[in-house]
C-alpha positions in Angstrom: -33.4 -40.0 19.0 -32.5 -39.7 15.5 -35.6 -38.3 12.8 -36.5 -40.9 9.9 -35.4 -38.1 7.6 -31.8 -38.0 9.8 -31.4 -41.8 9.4 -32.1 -41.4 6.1 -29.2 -39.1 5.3 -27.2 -41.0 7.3 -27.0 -43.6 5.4 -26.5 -42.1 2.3 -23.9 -40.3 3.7 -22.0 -43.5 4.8 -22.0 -45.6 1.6 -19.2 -47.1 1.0 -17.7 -45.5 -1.9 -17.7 -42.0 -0.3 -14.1 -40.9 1.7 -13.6 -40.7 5.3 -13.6 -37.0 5.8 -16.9 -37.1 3.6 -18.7 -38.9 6.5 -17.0 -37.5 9.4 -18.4 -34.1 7.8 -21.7 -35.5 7.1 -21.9 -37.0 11.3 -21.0 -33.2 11.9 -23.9 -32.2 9.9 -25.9 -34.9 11.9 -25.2 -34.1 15.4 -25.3 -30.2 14.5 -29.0 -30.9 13.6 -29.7 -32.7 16.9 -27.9 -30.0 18.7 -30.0 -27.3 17.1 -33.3 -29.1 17.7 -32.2 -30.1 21.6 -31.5 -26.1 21.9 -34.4 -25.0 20.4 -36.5 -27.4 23.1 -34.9 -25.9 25.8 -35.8 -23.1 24.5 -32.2 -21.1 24.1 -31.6 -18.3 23.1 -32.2 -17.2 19.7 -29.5 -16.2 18.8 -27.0 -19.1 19.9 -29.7 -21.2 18.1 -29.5 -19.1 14.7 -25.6 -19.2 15.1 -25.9 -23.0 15.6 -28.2 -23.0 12.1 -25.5 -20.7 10.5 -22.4 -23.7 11.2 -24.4 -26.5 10.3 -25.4 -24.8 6.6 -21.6 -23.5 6.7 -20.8 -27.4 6.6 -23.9 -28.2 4.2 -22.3 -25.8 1.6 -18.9 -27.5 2.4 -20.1 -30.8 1.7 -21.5 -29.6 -1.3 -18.1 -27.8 -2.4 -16.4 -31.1 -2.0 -18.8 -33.2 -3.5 -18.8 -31.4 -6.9 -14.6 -30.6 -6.6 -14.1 -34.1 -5.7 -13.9 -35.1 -9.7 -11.4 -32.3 -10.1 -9.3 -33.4 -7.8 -9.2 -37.2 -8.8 -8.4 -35.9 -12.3 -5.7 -33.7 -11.0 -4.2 -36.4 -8.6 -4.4 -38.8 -12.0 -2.4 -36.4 -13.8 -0.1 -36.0 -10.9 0.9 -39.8 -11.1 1.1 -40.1 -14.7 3.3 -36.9 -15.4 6.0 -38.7 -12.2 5.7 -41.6 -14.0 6.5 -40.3 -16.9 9.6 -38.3 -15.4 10.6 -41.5 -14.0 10.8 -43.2 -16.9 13.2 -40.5 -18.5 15.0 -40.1 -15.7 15.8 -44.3 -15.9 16.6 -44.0 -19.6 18.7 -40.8 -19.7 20.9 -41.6 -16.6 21.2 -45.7 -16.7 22.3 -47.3 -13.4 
């Protein structure tokens, strides 16, 4: 069973303006939370648990990483279209068909 403070991410993790591989890495997050806490009431061994911890806050930081790039790369991708479009348009003047 999920934690209020789980659920809670959860849904801010699936809004609707945020991209697929955004949520699929914030379920990851999710169920590697779960996982940790299952393994630590079994009672595991530490140090599977603590390499468990270590992935999940490997994903955290990516999440992090692609929320603050995510800007960048719209700008970029922008850019991108604009400069082909711009090529285009030379390309259809220059050589007429």
């Amino acid at each position: 069973m999920r934690s209020c403070a789980t659920a809670r991410y959860w849904i801010a993790c699936t809004s609707a303006t945020k991209g697929f591989f955004y949520r699929e890495l914030c379920s990851l997050i999710v169920v590697g939370d779960e996982a940790v806490a299952q393994a630590r009431a079994r009672g595991e061994n530490p140090q599977n648990v603590a390499r468990m911890e270590r992935r999940v806050q490997d994903l955290r930081v990516t999440q992090v990483a692609s929320t603050q790039l995510a800007a960048q790369i719209r700008a970029v991708q922008a850019n991108d279209e604009t400069t082909c479009s711009r090529l285009q348009a030379a390309l259809e003047v220059t050589i007429p068909l």
